[in-house]
Residue, then its C-alpha position, 0 to 999 in steps of 0.5 A: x554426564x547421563x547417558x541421554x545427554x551424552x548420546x544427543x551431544x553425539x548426534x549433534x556432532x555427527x551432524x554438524x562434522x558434516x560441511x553441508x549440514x552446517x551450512x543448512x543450519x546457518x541458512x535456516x537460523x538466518x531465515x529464522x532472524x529475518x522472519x523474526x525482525x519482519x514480524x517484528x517491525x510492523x510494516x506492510x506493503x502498499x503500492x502507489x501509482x503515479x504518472x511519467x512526466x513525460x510519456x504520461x504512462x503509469x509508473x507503479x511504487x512500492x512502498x512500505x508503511x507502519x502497521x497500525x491495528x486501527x484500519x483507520x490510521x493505515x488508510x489515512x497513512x496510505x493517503x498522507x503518502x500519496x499527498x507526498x507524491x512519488x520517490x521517483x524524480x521522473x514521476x509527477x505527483x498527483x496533486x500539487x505539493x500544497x495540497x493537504x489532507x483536512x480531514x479524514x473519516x473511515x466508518x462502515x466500510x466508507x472512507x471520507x477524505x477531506x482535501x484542500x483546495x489546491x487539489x482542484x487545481x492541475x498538477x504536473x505535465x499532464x495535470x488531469x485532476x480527474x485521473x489524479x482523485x480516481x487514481x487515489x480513489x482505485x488506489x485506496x480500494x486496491x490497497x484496502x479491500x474492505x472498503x466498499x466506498x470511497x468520497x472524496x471531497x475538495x474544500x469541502x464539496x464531494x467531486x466527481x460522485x456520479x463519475x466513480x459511482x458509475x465508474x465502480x459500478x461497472x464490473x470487471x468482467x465482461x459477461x452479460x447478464x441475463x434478463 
């Protein structure tokens, strides 16, 4: 055998004669594994809020999705999860279990979601349909924040536009500014 190989061969078994390094070595091969296989499956996380059906207080899901390289199917993903409503038996869902996503468009940084018209209708305990389409509204926009505006439309008639213009158009800081 050469004499470089045969002096790493010695280095490799000095260092793992040792208890300690081979255990280091074990960790750092299965942290490997698991980045690796994280990479690998394409999921992401995104967070769903939904409403005790009690308390009515907001009971926040994480959950993770395929990734897709299309910014418009990861939204139109996120939507579709929503519509499904809550893990949680003690959570009520947003909109009734009908409801169903009828179209769905993303461009420019605005997201277009077409619903059926069960959407109108309460849902829940303390079914608020306002709280449920701001609730999905807020949702889209923390979960992707490149999108600048969401429209929501229910049997094809856009709801509440004024109410989230306003309601978006207030910022989050509470500094006055100067005139």
């Amino acid at each position: 055998m050469s004499s470089p190989l045969k002096t790493v061969f010695s280095l490799l078994y000095k260092f793992f004669s040792k208890k300690q390094n081979r255990r280091i070595f074990y960790l750092a091969v299965i942290c490997l594994f698991a980045l690796g296989e994280f990479l690998l499956s394409g999921l992401v996380r995104r967070t769903f809020i939904f409403y005790s059906n009690i308390e009515g207080k907001s009971v926040i899901e994480d959950r993770m999705l395929r990734q897709s390289s299309d910014r418009e199917t990861n939204i139109r993903r996120y939507v579709d999860e929503v519509l499904l409503g809550p893990a949680s038996p003690d959570s009520a869902p947003l909109f009734p279990r009908e409801t169903r996503l009828l179209s769905f468009l993303y461009r420019n940084g605005v997201v277009y979601t077409g619903l059926s018209e069960t959407a109108a209708l309460p849902s829940g305990a303390n079914g608020d349909v306002f709280r449920s389409l701001l609730t999905l509204n807020q949702g889209i926009r923390r979960n992707f924040h490149q999108v600048k505006d969401v429209r929501l439309f229910i049997g094809g008639n856009e709801v509440f536009f004024e109410e989230f213009r306003r309601f978006f158009a207030n910022s989050a800081d509470n500094r006055e500014t100067a005139l």
